[in-house]
TORNU-665289 format. One record per residue: residue number from 1; chain; z, y, x of N, C-alpha, C, O in turn. Coordinates in nm, 4 decimals. Example, Ala and Ser with C-alpha at 12.3 -4.5 7.8 and 13.67 -1.06 7.14 Angstrom:
2
+-----+----+----------+----------+----------+----------+----------+----------+----------+----------+----------+----------+----------+----------+
|   i | ch |      nc3 |      nc2 |      nc1 |     cac3 |     cac2 |     cac1 |      cc3 |      cc2 |      cc1 |      oc3 |      oc2 |      oc1 |
+-----+----+----------+----------+----------+----------+----------+----------+----------+----------+----------+----------+----------+----------+
|   1 |  A |   0.7800 |  -0.5690 |   1.3190 |   0.7800 |  -0.4500 |   1.2300 |   0.7800 |  -0.3300 |   1.3200 |   0.8465 |  -0.3319 |   1.4236 |
|   2 |  A |   0.7080 |  -0.2250 |   1.2850 |   0.7140 |  -0.1060 |   1.3670 |   0.7870 |   0.0030 |   1.2900 |   0.8039 |   0.1138 |   1.3409 |
+-----+----+----------+----------+----------+----------+----------+----------+----------+----------+----------+----------+----------+----------+
***
This chain:
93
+-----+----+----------+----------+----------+----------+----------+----------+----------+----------+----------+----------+----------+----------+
|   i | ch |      nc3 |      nc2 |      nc1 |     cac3 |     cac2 |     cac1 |      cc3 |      cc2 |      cc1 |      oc3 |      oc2 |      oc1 |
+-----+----+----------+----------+----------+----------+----------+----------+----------+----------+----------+----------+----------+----------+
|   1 |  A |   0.0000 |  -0.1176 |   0.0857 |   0.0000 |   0.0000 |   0.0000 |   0.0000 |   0.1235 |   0.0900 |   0.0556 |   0.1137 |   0.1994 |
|   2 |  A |  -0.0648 |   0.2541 |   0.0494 |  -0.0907 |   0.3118 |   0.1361 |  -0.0090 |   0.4257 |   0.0957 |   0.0561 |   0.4174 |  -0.0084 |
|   3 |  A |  -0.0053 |   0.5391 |   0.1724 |   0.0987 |   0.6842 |   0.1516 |   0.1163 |   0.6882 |   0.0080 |   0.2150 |   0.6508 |  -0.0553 |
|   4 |  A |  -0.0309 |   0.7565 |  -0.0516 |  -0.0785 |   0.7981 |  -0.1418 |  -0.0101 |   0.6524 |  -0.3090 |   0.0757 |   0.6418 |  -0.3967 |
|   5 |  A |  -0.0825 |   0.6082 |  -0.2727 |  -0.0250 |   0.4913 |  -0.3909 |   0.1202 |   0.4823 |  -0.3766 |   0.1808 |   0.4311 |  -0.4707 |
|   6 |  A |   0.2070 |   0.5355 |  -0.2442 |   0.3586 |   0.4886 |  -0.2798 |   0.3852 |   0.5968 |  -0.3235 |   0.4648 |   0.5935 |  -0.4174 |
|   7 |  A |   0.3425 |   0.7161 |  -0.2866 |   0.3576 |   0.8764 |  -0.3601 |   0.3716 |   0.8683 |  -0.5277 |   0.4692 |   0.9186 |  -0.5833 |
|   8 |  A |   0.2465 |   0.7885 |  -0.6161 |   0.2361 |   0.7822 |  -0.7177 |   0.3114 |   0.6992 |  -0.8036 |   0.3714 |   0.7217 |  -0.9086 |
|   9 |  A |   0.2903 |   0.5734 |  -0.7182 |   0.4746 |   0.4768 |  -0.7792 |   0.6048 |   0.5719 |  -0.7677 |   0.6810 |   0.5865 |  -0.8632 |
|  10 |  A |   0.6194 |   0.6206 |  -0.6722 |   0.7710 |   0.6884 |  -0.6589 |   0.8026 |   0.8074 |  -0.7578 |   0.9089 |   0.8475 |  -0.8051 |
|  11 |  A |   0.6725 |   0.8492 |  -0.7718 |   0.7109 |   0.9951 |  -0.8777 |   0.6692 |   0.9160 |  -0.9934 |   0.7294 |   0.9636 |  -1.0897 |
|  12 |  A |   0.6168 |   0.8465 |  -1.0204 |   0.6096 |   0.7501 |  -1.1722 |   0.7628 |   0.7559 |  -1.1658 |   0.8501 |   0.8328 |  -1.2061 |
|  13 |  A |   0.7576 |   0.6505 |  -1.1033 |   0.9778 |   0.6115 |  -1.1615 |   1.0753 |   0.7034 |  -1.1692 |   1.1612 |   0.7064 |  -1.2573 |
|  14 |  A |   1.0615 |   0.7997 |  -1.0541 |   1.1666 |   0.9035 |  -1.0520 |   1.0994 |   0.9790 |  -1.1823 |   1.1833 |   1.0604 |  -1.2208 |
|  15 |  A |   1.0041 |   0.9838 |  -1.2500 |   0.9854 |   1.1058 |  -1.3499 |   1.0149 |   0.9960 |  -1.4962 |   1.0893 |   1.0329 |  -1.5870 |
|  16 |  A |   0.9692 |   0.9090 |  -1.4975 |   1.0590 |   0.7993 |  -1.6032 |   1.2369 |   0.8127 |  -1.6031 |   1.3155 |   0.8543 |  -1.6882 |
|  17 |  A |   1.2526 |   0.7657 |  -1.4883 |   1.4278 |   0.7612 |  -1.4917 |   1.4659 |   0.9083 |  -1.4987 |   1.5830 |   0.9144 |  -1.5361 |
|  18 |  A |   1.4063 |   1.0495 |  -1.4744 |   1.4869 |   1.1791 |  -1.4902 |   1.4572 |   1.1983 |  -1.6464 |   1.5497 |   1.2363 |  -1.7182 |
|  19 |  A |   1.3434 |   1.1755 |  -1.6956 |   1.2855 |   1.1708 |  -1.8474 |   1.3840 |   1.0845 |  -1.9602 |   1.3947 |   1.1238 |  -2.0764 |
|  20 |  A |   1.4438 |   0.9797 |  -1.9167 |   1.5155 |   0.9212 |  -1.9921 |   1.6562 |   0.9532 |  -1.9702 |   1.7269 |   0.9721 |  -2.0692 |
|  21 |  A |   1.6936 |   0.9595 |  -1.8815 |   1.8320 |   0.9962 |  -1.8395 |   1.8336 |   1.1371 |  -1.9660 |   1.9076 |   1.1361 |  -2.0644 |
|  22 |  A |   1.7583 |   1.2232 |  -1.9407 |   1.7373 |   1.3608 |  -2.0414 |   1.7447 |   1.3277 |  -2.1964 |   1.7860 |   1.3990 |  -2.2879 |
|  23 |  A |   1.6903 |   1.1927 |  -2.2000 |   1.6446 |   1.1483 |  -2.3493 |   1.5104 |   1.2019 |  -2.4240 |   1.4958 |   1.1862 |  -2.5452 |
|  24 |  A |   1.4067 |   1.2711 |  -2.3365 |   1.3020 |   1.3371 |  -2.3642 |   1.1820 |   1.2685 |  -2.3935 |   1.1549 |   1.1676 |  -2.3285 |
|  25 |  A |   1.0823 |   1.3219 |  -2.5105 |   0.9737 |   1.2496 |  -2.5229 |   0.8662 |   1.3419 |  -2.3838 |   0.8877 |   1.4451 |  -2.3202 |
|  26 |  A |   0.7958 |   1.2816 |  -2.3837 |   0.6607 |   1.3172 |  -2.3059 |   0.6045 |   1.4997 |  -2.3429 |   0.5509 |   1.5845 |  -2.2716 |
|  27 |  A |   0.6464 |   1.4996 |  -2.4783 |   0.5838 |   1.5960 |  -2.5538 |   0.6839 |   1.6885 |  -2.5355 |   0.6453 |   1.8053 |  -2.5400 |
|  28 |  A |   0.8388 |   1.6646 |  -2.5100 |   0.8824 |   1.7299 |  -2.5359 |   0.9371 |   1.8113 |  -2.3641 |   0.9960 |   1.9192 |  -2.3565 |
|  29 |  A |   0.8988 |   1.7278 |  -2.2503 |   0.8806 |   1.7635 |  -2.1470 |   0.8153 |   1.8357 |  -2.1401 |   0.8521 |   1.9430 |  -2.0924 |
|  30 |  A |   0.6836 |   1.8183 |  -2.1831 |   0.5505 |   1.9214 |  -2.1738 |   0.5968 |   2.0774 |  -2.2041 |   0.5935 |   2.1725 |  -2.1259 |
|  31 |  A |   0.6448 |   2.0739 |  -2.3535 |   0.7200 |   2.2089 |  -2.3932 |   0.7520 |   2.2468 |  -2.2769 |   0.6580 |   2.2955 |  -2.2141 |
|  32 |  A |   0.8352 |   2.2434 |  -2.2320 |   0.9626 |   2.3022 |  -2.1682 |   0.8953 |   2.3417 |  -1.9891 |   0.9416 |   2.4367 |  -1.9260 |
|  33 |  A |   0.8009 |   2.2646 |  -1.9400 |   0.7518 |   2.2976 |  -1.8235 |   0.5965 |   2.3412 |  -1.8008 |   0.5351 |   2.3774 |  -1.7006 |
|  34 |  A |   0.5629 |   2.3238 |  -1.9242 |   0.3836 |   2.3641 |  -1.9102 |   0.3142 |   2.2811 |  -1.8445 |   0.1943 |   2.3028 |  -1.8272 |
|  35 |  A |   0.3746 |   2.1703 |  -1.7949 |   0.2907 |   2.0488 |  -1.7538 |   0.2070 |   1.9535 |  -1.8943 |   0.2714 |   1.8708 |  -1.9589 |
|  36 |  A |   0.0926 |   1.9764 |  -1.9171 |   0.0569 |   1.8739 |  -2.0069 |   0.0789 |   1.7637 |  -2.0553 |   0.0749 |   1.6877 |  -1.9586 |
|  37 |  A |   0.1066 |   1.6867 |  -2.1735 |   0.1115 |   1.5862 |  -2.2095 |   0.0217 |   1.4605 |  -2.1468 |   0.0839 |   1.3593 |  -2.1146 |
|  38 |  A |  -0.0760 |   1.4628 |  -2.1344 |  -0.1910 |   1.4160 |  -2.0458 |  -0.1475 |   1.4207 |  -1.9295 |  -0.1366 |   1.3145 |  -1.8682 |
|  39 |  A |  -0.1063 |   1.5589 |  -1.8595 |  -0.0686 |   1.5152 |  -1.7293 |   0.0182 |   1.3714 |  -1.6669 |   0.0111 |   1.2831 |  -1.5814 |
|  40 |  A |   0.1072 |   1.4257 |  -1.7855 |   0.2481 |   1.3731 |  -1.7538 |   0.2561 |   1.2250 |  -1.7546 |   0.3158 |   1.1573 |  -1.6709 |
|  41 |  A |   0.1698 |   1.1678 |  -1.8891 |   0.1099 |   1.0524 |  -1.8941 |   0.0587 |   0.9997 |  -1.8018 |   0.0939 |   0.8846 |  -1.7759 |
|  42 |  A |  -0.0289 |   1.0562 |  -1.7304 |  -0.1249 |   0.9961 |  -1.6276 |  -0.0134 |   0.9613 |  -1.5259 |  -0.0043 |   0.8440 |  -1.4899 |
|  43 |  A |   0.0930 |   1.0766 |  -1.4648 |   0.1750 |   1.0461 |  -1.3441 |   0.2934 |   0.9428 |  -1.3965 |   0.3341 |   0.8537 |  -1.3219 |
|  44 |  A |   0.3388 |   0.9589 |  -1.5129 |   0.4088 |   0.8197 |  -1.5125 |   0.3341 |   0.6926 |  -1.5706 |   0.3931 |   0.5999 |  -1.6261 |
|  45 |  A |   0.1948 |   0.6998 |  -1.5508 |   0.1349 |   0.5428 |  -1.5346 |   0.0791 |   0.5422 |  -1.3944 |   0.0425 |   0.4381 |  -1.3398 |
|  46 |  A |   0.0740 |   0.6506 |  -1.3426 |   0.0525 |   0.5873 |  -1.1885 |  -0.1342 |   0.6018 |  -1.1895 |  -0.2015 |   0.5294 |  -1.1160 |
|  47 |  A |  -0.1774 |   0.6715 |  -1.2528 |  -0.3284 |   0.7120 |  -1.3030 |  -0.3829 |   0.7959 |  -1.2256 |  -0.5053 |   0.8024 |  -1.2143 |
|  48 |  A |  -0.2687 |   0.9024 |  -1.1355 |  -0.3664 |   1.0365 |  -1.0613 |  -0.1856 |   1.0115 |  -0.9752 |  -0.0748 |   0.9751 |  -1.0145 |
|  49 |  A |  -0.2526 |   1.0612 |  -0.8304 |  -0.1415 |   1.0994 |  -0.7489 |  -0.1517 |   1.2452 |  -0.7730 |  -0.2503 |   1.3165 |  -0.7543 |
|  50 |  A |   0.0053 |   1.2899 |  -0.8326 |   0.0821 |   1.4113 |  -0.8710 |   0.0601 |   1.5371 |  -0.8033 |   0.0974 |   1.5471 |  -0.6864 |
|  51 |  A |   0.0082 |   1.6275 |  -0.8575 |  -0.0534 |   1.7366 |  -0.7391 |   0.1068 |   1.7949 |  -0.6575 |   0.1846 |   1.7062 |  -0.6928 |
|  52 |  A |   0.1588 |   1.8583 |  -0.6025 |   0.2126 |   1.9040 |  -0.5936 |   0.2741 |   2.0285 |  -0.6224 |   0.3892 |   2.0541 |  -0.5871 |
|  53 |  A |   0.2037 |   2.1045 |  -0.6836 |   0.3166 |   2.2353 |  -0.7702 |   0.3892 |   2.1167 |  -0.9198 |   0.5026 |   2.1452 |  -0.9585 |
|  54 |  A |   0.3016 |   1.9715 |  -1.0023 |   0.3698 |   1.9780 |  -1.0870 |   0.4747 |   1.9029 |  -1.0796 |   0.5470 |   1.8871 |  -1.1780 |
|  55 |  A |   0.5132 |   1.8118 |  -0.8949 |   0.6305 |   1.8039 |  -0.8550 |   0.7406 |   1.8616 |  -0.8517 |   0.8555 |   1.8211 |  -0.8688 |
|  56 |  A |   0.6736 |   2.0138 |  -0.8155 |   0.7428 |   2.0805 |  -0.7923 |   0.8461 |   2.1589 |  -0.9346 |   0.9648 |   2.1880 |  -0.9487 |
|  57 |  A |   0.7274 |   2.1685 |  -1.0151 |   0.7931 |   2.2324 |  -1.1346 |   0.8724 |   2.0988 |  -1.2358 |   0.9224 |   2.1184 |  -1.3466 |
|  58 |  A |   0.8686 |   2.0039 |  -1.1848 |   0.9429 |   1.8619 |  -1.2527 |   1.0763 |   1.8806 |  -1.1918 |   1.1796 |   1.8862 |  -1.2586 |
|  59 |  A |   1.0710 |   1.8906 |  -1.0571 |   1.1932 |   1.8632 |  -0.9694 |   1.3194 |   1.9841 |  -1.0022 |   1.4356 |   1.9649 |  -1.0380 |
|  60 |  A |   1.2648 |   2.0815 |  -0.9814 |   1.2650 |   2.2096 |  -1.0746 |   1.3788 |   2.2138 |  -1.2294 |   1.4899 |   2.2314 |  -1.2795 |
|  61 |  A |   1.2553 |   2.1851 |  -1.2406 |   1.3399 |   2.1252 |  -1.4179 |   1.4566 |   2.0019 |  -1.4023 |   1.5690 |   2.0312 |  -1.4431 |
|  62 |  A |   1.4439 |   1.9159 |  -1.3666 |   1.5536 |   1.8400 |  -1.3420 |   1.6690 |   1.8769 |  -1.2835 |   1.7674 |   1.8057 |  -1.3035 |
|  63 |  A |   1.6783 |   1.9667 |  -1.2198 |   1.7262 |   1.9955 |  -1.0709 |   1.7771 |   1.9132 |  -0.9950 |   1.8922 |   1.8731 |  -0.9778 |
|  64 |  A |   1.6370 |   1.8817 |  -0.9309 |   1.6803 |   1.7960 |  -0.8020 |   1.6297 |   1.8695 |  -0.7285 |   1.5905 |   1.9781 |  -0.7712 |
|  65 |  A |   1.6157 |   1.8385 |  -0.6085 |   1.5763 |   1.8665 |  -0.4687 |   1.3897 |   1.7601 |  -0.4966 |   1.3632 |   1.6538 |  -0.5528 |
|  66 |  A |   1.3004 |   1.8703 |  -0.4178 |   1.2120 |   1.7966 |  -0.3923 |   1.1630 |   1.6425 |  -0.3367 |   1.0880 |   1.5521 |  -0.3735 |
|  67 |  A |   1.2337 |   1.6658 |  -0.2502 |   1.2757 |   1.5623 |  -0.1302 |   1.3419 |   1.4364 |  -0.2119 |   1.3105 |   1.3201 |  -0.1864 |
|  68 |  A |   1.4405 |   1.4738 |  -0.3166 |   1.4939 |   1.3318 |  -0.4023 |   1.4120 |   1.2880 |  -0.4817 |   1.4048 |   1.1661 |  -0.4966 |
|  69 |  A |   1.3241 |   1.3786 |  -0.5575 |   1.2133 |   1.3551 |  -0.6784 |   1.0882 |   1.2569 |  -0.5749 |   1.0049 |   1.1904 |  -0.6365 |
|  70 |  A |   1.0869 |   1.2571 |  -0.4404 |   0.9993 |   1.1567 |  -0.3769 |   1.0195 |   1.0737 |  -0.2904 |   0.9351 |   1.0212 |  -0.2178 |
|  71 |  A |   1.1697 |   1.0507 |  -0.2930 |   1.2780 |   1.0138 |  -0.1793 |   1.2186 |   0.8577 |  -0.2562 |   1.1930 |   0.8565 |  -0.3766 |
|  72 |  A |   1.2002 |   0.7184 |  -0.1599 |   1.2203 |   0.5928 |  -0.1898 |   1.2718 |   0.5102 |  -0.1131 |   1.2436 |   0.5393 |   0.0031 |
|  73 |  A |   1.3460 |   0.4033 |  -0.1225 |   1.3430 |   0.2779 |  -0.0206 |   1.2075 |   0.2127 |  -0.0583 |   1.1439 |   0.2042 |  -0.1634 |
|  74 |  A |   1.1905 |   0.1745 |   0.0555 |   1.0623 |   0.1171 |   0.0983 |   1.0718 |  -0.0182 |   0.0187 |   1.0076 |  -0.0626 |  -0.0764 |
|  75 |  A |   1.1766 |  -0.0670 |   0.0939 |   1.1869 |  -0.2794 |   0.0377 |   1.1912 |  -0.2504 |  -0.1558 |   1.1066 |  -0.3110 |  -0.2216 |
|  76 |  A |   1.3031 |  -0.1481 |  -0.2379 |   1.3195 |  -0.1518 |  -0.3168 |   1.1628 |  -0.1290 |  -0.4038 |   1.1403 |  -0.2018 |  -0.5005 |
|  77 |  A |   1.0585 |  -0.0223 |  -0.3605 |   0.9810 |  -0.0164 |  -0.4022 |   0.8406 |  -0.1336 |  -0.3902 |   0.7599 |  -0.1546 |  -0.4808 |
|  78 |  A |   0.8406 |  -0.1710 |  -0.3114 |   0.7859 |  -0.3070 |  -0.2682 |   0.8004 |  -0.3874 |  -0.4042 |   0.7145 |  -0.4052 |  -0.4906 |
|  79 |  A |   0.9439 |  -0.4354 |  -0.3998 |   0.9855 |  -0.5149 |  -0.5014 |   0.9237 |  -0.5022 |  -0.6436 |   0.8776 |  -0.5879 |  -0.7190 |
|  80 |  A |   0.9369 |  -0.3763 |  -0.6548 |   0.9102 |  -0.3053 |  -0.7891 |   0.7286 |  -0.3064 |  -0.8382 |   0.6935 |  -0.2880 |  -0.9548 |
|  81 |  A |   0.6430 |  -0.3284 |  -0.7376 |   0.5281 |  -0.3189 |  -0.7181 |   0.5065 |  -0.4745 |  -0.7136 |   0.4106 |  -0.5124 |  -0.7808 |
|  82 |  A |   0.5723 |  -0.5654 |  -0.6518 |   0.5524 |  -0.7423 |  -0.6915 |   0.5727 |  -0.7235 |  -0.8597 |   0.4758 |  -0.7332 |  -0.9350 |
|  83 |  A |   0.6641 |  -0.7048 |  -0.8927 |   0.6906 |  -0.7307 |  -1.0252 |   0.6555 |  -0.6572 |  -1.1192 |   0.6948 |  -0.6849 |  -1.2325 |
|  84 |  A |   0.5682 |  -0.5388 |  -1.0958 |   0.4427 |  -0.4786 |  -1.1861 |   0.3192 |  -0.5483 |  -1.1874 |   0.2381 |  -0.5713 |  -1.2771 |
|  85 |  A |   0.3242 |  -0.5772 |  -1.0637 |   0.1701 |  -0.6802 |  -1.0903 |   0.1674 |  -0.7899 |  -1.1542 |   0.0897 |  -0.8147 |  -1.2464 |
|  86 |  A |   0.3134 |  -0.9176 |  -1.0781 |   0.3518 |  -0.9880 |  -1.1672 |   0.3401 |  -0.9951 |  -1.3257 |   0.3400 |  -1.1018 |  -1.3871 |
|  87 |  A |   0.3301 |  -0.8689 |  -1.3857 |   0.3953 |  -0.8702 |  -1.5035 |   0.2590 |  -0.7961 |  -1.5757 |   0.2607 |  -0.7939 |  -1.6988 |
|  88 |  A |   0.1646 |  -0.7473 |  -1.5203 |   0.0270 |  -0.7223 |  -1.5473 |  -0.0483 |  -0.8025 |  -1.5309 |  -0.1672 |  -0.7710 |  -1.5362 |
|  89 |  A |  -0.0094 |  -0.9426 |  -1.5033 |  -0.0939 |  -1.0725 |  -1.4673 |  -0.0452 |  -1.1670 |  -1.5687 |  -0.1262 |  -1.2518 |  -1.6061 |
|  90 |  A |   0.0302 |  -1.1673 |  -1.6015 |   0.0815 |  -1.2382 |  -1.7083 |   0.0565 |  -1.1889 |  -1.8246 |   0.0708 |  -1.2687 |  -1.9172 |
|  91 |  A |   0.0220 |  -1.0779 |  -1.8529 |  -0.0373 |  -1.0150 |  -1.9529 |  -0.1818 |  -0.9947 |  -2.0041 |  -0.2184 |  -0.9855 |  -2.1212 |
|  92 |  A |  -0.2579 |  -0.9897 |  -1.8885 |  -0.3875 |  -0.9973 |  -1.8255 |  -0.4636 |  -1.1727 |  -1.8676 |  -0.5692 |  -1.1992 |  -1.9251 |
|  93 |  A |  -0.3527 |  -1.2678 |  -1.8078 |  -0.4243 |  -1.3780 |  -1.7723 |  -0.2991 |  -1.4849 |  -1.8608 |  -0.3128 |  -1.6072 |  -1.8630 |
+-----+----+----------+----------+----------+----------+----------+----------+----------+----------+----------+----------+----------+----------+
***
């Protein structure tokens, strides 16, 4: 897996887990940061690697630190990427 694809897994999850922790729909994120619904969709399926201002304005809104909104363990994300595929293959096939 390369930079770029772990960039897009990592801000997928971290923007899922800050999104739910909040209790927020997709739509209702959008409100509040001017990031599109569409956008937002696309980065938590892992569809477009996340430009960086709408990192920025996510991280922002959450208040985290940039650096945590893309912070990963390596092995943990690994894992997480066996068992997406895993689980898109079983669905698939």
């Amino acid at each position: 897996m390369n930079d770029i694809e772990h960039l897009k897994f990592v801000v997928s999850i971290n923007l899922k887990k800050q999104r739910s922790l909040s209790n927020m729909t997709l739509k209702e994120l959008s409100e509040l940061t001017g990031v599109s619904v569409a956008t937002l969709n696309r980065i938590e399926n892992c569809a477009v690697a996340p430009q960086l201002h709408h990192i920025n304005i996510l991280a922002k809104f959450f208040n985290i630190s940039l650096d945590e909104f893309v912070k990963y363990d390596k092995e943990e994300i690994e894992t997480l990427m066996v068992m997406k595929k895993t689980l898109a293959d079983m669905v698939g096939g």
